[in-house]
Short mmCIF file of the C-alpha atoms (twelve columns), coordinates in Angstrom:
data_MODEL
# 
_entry.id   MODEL 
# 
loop_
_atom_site.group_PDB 
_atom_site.id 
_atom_site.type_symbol 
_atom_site.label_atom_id 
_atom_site.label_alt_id 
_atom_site.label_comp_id 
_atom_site.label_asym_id 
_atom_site.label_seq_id 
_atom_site.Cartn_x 
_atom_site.Cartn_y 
_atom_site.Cartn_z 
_atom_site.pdbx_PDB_model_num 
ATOM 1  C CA . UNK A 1  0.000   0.000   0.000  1 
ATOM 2  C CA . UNK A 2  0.973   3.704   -0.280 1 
ATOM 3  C CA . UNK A 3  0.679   4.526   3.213  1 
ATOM 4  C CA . UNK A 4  -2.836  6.461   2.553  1 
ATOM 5  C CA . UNK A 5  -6.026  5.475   4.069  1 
ATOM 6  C CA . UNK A 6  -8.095  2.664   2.340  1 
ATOM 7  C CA . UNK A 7  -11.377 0.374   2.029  1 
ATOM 8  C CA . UNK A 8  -10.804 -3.281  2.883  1 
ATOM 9  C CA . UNK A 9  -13.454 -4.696  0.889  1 
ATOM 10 C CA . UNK A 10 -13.078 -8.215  2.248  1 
ATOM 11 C CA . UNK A 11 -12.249 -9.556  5.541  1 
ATOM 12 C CA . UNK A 12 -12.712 -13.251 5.261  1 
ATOM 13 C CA . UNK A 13 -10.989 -16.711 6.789  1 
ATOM 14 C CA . UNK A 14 -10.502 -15.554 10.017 1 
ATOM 15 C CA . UNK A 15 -7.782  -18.080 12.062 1 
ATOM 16 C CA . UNK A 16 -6.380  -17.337 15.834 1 
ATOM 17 C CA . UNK A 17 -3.468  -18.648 16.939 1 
ATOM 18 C CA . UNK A 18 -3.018  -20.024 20.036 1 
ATOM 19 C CA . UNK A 19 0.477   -20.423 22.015 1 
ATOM 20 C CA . UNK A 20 0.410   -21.755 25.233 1 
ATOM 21 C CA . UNK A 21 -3.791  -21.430 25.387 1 
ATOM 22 C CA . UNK A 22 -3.968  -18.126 24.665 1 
ATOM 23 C CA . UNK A 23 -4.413  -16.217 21.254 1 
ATOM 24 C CA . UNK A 24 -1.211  -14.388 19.871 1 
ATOM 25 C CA . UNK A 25 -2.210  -13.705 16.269 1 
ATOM 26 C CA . UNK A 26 -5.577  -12.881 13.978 1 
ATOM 27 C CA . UNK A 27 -4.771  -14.101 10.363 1 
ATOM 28 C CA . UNK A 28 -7.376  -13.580 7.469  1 
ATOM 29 C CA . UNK A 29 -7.709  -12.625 3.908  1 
ATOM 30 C CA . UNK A 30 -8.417  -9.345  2.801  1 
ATOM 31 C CA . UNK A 31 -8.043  -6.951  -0.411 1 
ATOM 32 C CA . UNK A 32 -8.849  -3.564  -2.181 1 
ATOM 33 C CA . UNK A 33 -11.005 -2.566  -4.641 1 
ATOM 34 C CA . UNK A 34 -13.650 -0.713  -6.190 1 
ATOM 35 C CA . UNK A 35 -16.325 -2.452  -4.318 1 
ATOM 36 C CA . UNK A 36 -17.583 -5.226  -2.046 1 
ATOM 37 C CA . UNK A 37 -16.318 -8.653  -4.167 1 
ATOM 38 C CA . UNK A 38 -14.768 -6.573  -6.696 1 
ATOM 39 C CA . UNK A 39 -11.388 -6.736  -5.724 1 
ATOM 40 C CA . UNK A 40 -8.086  -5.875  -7.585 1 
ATOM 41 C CA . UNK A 41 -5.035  -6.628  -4.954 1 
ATOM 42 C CA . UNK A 42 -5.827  -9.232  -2.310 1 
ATOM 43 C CA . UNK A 43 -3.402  -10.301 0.531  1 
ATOM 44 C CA . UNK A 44 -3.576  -12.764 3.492  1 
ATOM 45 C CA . UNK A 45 -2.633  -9.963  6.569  1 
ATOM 46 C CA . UNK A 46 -1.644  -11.218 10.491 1 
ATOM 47 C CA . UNK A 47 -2.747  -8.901  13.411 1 
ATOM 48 C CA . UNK A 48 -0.776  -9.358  16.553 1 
ATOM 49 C CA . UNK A 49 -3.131  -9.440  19.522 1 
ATOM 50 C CA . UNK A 50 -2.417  -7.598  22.853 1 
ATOM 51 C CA . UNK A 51 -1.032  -9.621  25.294 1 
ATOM 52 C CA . UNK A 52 -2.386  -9.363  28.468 1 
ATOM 53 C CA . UNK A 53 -0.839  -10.496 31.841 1 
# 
């Protein structure tokens, strides 16, 4: 990306990771486009998850 603000127009497959029984990471697909399911770059992304004590 460009480093300016965008749509995701999909947010699908959503997987947690777990380590040690707790979640770490969100993974998922997602992409860009001109509108919902019309999509021109698509990417699979990984969020890291606050860890709390």
């Amino acid at each position: 990306m460009t480093g300016k603000p965008f749509t995701w127009q999909i947010f699908e497959r959503p997987f947690l990771l777990f380590e040690n029984g707790k979640p770490t990471h969100l993974f998922a697909a997602t992409g860009t486009g001109p509108g919902m399911y019309q999509v021109d770059k698509t990417w699979n992304m990984v969020i890291p998850l606050k860890q709390t004590s």
